[in-house]
C-alpha positions as CSV (number, residue, x, y, z in Angstrom):
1,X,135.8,73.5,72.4
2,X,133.7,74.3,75.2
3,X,129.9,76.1,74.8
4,X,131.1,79.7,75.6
5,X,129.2,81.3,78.5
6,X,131.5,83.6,80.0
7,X,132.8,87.3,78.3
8,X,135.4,89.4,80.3
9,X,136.1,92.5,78.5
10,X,138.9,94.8,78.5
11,X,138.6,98.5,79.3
12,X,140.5,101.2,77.1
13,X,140.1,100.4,73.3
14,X,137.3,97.5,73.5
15,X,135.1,99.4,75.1
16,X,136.4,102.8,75.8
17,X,138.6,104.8,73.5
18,X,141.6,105.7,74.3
19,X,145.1,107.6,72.8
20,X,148.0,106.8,74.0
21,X,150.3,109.3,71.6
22,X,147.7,112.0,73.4
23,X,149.0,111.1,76.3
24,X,152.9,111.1,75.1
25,X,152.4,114.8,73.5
26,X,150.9,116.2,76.8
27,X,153.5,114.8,79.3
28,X,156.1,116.0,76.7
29,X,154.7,119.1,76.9
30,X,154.9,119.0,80.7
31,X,158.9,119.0,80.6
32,X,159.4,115.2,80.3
33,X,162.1,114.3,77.8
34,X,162.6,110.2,76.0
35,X,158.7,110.1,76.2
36,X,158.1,107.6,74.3
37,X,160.6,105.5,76.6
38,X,158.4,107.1,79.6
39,X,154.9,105.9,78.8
40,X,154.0,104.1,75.8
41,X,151.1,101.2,75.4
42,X,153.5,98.7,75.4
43,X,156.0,99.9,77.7
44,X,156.5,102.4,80.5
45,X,158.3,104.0,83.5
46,X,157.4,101.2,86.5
47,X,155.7,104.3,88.2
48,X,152.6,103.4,86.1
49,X,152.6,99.8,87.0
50,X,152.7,100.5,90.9
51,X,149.9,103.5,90.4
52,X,147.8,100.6,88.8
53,X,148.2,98.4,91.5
54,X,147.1,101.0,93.8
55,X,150.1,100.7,95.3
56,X,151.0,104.6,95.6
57,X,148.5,107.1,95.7
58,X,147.4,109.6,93.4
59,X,149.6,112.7,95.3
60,X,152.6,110.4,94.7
61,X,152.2,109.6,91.5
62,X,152.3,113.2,90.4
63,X,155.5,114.0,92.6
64,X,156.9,111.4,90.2
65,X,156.0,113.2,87.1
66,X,156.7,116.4,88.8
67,X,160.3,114.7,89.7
68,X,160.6,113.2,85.9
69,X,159.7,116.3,84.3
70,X,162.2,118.2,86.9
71,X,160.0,120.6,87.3
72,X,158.2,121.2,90.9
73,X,156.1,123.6,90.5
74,X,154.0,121.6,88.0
75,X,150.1,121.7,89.5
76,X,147.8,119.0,90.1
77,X,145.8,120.3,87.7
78,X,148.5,120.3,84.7
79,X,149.2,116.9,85.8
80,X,145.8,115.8,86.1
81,X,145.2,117.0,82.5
82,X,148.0,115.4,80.9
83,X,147.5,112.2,82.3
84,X,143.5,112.0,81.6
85,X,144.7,113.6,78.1
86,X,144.2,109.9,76.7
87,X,140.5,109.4,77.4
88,X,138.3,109.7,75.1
89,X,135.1,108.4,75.7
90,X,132.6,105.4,74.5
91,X,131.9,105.0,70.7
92,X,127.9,105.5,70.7
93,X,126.8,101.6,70.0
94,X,129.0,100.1,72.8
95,X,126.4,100.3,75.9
96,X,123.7,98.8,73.8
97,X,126.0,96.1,72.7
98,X,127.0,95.1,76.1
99,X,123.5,95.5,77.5
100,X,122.4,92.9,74.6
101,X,126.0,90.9,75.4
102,X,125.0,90.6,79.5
103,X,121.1,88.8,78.2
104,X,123.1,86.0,76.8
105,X,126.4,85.2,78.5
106,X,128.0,86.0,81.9
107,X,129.9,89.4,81.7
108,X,132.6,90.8,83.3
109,X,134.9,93.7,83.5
110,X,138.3,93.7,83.9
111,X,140.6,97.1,83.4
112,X,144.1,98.1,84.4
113,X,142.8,101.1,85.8
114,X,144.0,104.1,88.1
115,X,142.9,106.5,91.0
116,X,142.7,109.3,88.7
117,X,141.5,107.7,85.1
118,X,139.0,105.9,87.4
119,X,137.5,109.5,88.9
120,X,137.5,111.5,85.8
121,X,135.5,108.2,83.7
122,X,133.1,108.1,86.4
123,X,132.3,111.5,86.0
124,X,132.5,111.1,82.4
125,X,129.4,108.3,82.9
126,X,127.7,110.5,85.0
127,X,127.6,113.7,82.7
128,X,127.7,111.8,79.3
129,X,125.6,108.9,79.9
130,X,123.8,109.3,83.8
131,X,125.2,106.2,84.9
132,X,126.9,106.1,88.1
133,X,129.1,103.5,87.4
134,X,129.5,100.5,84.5
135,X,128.2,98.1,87.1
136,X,124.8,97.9,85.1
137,X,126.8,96.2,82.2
138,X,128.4,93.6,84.0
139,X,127.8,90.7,86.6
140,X,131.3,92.6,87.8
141,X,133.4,95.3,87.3
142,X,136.7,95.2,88.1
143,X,139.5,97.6,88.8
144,X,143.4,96.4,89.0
145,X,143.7,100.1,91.3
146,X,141.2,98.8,93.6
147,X,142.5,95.2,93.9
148,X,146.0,95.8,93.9
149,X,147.0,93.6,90.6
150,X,146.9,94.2,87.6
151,X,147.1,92.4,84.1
152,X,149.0,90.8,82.7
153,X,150.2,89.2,86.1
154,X,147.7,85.7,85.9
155,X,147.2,86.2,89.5
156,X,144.0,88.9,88.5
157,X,142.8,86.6,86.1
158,X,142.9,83.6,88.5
159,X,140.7,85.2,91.1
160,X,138.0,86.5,88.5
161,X,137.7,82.9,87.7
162,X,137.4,81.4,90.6
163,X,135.4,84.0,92.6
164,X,133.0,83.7,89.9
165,X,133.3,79.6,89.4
166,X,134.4,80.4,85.8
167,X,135.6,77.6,83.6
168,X,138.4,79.1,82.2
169,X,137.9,76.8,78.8
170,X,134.4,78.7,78.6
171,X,135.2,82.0,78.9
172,X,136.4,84.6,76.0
173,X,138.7,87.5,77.4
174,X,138.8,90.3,74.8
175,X,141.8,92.8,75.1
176,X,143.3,95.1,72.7
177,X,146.9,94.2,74.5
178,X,148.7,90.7,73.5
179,X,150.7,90.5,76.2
180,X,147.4,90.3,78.9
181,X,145.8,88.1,76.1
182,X,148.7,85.5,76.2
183,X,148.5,85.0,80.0
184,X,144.8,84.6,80.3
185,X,145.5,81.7,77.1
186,X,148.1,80.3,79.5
187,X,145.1,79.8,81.7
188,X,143.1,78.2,79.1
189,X,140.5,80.8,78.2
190,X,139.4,81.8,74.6
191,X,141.0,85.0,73.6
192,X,140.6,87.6,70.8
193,X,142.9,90.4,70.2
194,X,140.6,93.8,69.2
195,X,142.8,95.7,67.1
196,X,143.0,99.4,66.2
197,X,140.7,98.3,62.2
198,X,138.2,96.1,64.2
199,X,135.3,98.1,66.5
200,X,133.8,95.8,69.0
201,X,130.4,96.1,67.2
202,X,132.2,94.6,63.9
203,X,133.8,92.1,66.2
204,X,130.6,91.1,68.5
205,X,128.2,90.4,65.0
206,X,130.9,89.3,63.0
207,X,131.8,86.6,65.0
208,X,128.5,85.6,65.6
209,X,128.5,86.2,69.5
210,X,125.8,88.5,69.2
């Protein structure tokens, strides 16, 4: 095996936490019946997918929930808060541990990501944390909203690697998903599947990576 020098890190649950059944309970709450068929973490309505991809914008993704929930009079804000409902925020050693992480290996972020999860985290860095962005954690950040894919579709991890002239065989993608962590395998990079029972500080020493 190849000397790792490369870490791409997920987003929600490596780095930020995130709840999903939050999420399910609020957009029930907002009128939308099956919800678990709707939006789960391993499966949801292909409205999600295309808001992702920045492919519609945020007005049109909530005249789909408004048109889901059959309800019309449903506000932004109501829709706003169910959806950002889910975030959480970052467990208290995980800056630190990518600060240390970025001294000794090439770092890089890469989140399926959203116009409106995007604004209310980076307001959430700015009021929590007085950081403008996560760009002072990584060589990059990316966004699958802003660059119109998203994982697990290899085409997102291909350019990462070769924007950055990444050897794929050197690089470690951590994910909390398996099905984004068996496509960025495919392209033969290290992987390591952060589960609910593992923090990414427990993960980070245990392995020996930090």
């Amino acid at each position: 095996m190849n000397k790792l020098k490369n870490i791409i890190f997920d987003y929600g649950n490596v780095i930020f936490t995130i709840d999903f059944n939050r999420a399910q309970h609020s957009f029930s709450e907002l009128g939308i019946k099956n919800v678990a068929q709707f939006f789960s973490h391993k499966a949801h309505d292909p409205i999600f997918d295309r808001f992702e991809q920045g492919f519609i914008s945020a007005a049109e993704f909530r005249a789909g929930i408004r048109e889901f929930a059959g309800i019309s009079s449903l506000s932004d804000t109501e829709i706003d808060h169910a959806w950002n409902s889910l975030l959480i925020g970052v467990p208290e050693p995980n800056h630190d541990l990518l600060l240390l992480m970025k001294k000794k290996y090439r770092t890089f972020l890469l989140s399926n990501n959203n116009e409106i999860h995007y604004n209310w985290i980076m307001n959430y860095l700015k009021r929590e944390h007085q950081l403008d962005s996560n760009a002072i954690f990584f060589e990059k950040d990316y966004y699958s909203h802003l660059m119109k894919m998203r994982k697990p579709n290899p085409e997102i991890f291909e350019y990462v690697l070769k924007v950055h002239q990444l050897d794929p065989t050197e690089t470690l993608f951590i994910d909390d998903s398996l099905q984004h962590l068996k496509t960025a395998a495919s392209l033969g990079m290290q992987t390591h599947h952060l589960t609910a029972n593992q923090s990414l500080e427990s993960y980070l020493y245990g392995s020996g990576l930090l």
